[in-house]
C-alpha positions as CSV (number, residue, x, y, z in Angstrom):
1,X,357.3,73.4,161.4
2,X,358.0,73.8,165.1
3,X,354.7,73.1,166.3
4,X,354.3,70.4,163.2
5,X,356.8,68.7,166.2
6,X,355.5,69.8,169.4
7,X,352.1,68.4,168.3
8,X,353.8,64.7,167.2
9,X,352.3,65.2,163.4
10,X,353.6,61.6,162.3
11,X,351.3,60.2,165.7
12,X,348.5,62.4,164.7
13,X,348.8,60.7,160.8
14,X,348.8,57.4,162.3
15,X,345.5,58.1,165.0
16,X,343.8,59.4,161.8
17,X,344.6,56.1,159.9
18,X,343.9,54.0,163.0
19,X,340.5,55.1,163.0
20,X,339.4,55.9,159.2
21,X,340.2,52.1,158.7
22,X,338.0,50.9,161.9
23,X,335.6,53.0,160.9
24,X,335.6,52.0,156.7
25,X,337.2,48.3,157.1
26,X,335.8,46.9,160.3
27,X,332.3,48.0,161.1
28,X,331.1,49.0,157.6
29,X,331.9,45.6,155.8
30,X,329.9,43.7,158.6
31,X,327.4,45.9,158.3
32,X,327.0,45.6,154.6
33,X,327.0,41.6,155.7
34,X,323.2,42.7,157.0
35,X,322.5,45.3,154.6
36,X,322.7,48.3,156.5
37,X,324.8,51.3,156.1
38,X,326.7,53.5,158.9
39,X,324.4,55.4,161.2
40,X,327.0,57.7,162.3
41,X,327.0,60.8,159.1
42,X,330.4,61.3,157.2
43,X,330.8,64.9,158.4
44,X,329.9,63.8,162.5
45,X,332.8,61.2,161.9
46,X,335.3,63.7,160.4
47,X,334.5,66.3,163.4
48,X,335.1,62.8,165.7
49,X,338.3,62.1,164.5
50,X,339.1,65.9,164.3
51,X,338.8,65.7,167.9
52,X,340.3,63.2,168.7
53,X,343.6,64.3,166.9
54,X,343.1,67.6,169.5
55,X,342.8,65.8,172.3
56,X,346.1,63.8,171.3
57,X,347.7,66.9,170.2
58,X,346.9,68.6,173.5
59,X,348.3,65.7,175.1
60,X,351.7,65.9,173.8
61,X,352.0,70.0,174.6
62,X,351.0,69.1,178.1
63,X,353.3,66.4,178.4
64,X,356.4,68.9,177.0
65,X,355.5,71.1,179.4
66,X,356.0,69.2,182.1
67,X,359.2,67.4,180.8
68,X,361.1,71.0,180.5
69,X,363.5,69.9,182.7
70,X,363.8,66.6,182.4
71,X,363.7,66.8,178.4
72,X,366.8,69.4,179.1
73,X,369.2,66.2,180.0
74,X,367.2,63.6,177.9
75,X,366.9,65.5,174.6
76,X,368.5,69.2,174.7
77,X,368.4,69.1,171.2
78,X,364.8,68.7,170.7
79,X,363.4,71.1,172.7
80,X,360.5,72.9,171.0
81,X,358.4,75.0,174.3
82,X,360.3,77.4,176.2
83,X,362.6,77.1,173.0
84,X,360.9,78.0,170.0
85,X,357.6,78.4,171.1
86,X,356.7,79.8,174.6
87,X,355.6,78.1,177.7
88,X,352.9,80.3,177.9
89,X,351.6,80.3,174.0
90,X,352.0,76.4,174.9
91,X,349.5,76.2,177.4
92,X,347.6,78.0,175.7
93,X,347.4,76.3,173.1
94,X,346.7,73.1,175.1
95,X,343.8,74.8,177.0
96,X,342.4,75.8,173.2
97,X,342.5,72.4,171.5
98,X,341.2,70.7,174.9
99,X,338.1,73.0,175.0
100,X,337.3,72.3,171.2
101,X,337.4,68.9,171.7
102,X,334.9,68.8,174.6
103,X,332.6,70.9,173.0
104,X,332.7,69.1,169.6
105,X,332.2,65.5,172.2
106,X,329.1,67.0,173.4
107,X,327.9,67.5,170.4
108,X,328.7,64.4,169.2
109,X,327.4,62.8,172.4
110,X,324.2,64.5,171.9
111,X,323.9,63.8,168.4
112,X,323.8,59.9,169.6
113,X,321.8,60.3,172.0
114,X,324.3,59.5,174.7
115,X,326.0,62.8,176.3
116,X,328.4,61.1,178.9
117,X,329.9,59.4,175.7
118,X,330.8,62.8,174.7
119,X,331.9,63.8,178.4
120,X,334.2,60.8,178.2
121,X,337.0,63.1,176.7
122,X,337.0,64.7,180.0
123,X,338.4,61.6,181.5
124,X,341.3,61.5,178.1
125,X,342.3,65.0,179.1
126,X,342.5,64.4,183.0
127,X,344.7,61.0,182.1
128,X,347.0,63.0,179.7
129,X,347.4,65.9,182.1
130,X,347.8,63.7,185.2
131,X,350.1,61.3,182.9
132,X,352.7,64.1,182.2
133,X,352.1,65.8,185.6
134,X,352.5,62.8,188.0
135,X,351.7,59.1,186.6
136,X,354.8,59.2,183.9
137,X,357.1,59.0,186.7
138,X,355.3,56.3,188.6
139,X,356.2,52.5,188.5
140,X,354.5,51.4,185.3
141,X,351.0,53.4,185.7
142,X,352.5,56.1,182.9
143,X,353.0,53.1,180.7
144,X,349.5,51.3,181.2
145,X,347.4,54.8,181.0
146,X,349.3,55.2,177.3
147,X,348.9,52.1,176.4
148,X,344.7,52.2,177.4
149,X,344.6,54.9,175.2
150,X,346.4,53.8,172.4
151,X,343.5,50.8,172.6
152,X,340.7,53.7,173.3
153,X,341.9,55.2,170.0
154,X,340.2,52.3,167.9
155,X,337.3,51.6,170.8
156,X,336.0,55.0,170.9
157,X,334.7,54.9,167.2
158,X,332.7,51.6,167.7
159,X,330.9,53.3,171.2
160,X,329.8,56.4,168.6
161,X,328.5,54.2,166.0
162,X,326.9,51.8,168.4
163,X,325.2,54.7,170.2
164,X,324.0,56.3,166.8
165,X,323.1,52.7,165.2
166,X,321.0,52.1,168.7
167,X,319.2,55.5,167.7
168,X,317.1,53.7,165.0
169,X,315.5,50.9,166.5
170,X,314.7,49.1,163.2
171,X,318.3,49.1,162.1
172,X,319.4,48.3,165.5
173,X,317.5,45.3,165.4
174,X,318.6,44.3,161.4
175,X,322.2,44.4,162.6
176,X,322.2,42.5,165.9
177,X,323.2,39.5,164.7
178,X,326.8,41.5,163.5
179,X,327.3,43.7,166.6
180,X,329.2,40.8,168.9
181,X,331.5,40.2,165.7
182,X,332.2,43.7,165.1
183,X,333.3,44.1,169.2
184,X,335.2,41.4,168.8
185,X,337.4,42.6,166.3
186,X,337.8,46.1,167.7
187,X,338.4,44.7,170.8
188,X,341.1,42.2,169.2
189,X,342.5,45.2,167.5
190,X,342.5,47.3,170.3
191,X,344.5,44.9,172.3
192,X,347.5,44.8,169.8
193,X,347.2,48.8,170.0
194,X,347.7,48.0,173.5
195,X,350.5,45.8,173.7
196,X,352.7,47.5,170.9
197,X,351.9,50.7,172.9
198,X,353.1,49.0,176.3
199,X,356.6,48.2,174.5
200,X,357.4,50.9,173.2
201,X,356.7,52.8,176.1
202,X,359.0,50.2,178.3
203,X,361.9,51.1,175.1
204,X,361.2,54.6,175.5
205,X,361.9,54.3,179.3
206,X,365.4,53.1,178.9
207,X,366.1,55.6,176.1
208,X,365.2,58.4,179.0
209,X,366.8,56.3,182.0
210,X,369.4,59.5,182.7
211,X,367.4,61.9,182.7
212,X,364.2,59.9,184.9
213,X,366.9,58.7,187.8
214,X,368.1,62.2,188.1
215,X,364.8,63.9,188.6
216,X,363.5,60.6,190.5
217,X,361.1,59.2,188.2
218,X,360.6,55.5,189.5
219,X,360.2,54.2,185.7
220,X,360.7,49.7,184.6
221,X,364.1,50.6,184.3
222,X,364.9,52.7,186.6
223,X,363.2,50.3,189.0
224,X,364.1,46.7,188.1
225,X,366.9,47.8,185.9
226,X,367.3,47.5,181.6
227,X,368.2,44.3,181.5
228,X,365.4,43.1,183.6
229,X,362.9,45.9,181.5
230,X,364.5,44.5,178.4
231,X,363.0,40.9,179.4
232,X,359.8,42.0,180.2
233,X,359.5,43.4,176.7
234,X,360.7,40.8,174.8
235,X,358.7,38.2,176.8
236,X,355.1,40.8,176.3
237,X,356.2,40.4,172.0
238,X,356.8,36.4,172.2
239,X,353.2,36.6,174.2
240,X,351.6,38.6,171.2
241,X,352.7,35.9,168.9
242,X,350.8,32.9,171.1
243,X,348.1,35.5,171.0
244,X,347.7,35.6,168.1
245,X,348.0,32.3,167.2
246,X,344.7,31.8,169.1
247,X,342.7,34.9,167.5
248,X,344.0,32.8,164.1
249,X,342.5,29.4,165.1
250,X,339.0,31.8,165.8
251,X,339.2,33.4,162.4
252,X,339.8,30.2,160.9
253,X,336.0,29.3,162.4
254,X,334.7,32.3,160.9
255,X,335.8,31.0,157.4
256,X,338.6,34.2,157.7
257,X,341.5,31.9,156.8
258,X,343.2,34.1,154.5
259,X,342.7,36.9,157.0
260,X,345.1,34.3,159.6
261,X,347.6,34.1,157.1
262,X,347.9,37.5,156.4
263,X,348.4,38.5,160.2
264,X,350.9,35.7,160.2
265,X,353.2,37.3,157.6
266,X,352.7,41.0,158.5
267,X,352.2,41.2,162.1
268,X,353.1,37.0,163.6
269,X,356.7,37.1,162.4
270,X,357.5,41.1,163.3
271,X,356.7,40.4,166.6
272,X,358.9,37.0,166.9
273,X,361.5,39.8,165.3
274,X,360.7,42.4,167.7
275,X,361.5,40.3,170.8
276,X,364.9,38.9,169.3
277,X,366.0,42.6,169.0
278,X,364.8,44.2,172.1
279,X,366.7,41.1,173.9
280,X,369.8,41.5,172.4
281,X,369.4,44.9,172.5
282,X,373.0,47.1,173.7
283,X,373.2,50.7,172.6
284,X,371.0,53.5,172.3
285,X,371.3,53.0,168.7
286,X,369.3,49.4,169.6
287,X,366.6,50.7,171.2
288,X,366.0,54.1,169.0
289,X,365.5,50.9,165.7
290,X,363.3,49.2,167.8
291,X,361.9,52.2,168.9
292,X,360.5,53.0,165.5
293,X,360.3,49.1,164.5
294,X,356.8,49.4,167.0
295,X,355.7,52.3,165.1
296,X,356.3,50.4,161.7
297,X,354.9,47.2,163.0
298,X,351.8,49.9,164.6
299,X,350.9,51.1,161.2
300,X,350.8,47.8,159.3
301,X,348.8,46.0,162.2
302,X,346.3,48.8,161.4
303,X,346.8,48.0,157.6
304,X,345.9,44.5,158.1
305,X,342.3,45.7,158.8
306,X,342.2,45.8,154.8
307,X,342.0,42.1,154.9
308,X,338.8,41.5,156.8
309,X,337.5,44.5,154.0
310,X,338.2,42.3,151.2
311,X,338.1,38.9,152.7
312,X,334.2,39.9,153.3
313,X,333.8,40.8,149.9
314,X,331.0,38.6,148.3
């Protein structure tokens, strides 16, 4: 159960949804559209995803590692390495999962005729380690790298199906007409990953304010201050919602009406909510809510992707 927690199994759930439903309610409806099915096999996809999950799962045992002694002050009572499990079976571990992952990306990458695709996770597991090592305590570059790869997450399945659809130059050809749209929507997608991502990481910066200033991380708030980092926040979720409102006016050109409305109700008015509450936010109590209100608000983003499914449907 122990390493259920050092591995973040709820995050993992969620990077596994995240990209099953890019994969089944993004890219294959359009494809359908032009009658042609997924290039990348069932079982190459499950081995993507599989390591994917490592790479994220390596991510957050680096990232404890590091934080030993910061964690100590932040969160004493949820220390898992050097606690229950060993700093060395950590790292371990991390070196493990990492090494898997590589090798099952060259696969992949040769499988699509495109090896530095599957090199790419080379550059995930130097931005994880050098996030927990160094870039976490820097003035908002821990935030952005977390935030790219919360976007990555949802990108990184469109690059292996593009590769592997690019493979068959007939299909390729049959489907050109759908590959901008497709982007576009990942893209769209991968920028709300993005944002929600960038908040939460601001919220989880003041949650960890006394333990950062003591060990000299120069995080938002231990920079500009809360109220200042509180601002910010709120300001990037009232931003989101005049984002929207322009991706809604597109989808309302692509005869994807009910698709607007949907986002309007599940993801429009959360993030009008979201911004009230981190601005009024006081207590710790405030910002653990809002905290997991990103998560919530994460998960049925990705559940939206549903709509375009069934708003394609003939």
């Amino acid at each position: 159960m122990n390493f259920l927690k050092l591995i973040r199994w709820k995050n993992l759930l969620i990077i596994i949804l995240i990209q099953y439903f890019t994969r089944y309610f993004i890219i294959a409806p359009f494809y359908k559209l032009q009658n042609i099915s997924l290039q990348m096999g069932d079982l190459d996809f499950l081995l993507l995803v599989f390591a994917i999950v490592l790479l994220a799962a390596a991510g957050y045992i680096i990232n404890d590692i590091f934080d030993l002694q910061i964690d100590r002050i932040n969160k004493p009572d949820k220390l898992i390495v050097d606690n229950s499990i060993s700093e060395k079976k950590a790292n371990i571990i991390y070196v493990i999962m990492n090494t898997v992952a590589v090798l099952i990306g060259v696969y992949l990458g040769y499988k699509v005729g495109s090896i530095n695709l599957g090199l790419s996770f080379l550059v995930c597991i130097a931005m994880f380690y050098f996030y927990s090592l160094k870039y976490k305590r820097l003035f908002l570059w821990g935030n952005f790298v977390i935030a790219f790869l919360g976007g990555f997450l949802l990108i990184i399945v469109w690059l292996f199906e593009f590769f592997a659809v690019r493979n068959n130059p007939l299909v390729f050809t049959e489907g050109l007409k759908i590959y901008w749209t497709i982007s576009y929507f990942i893209f769209a997608y991968a920028l709300f990953s993005f944002i929600i991502t960038l908040i939460r990481e601001f919220i989880k910066d003041i949650e960890d304010m006394e333990g950062d200033s003591k060990w000299g991380c120069t995080t938002l708030p231990v920079v500009v201050g809360v109220e200042n980092t509180k601002k910010i926040a709120a300001l990037l979720s009232f931003l989101s919602v005049a984002i929207l409102a322009f991706f809604q006016m597109k989808l309302k050109d692509m005869d994807l009406g009910y698709f607007a409305g949907i986002l309007m109700i599940t993801v429009q008015l959360p993030f009008v909510f979201l911004g009230y509450k981190i601005w009024t936010a006081k207590a710790q109590e405030d910002y653990h809510f809002i905290s997991n209100l990103t998560k919530i608000m994460m998960v049925i983003g990705i559940l939206t992707m549903f709509g375009i499914y069934y708003n394609l449907q003939p």
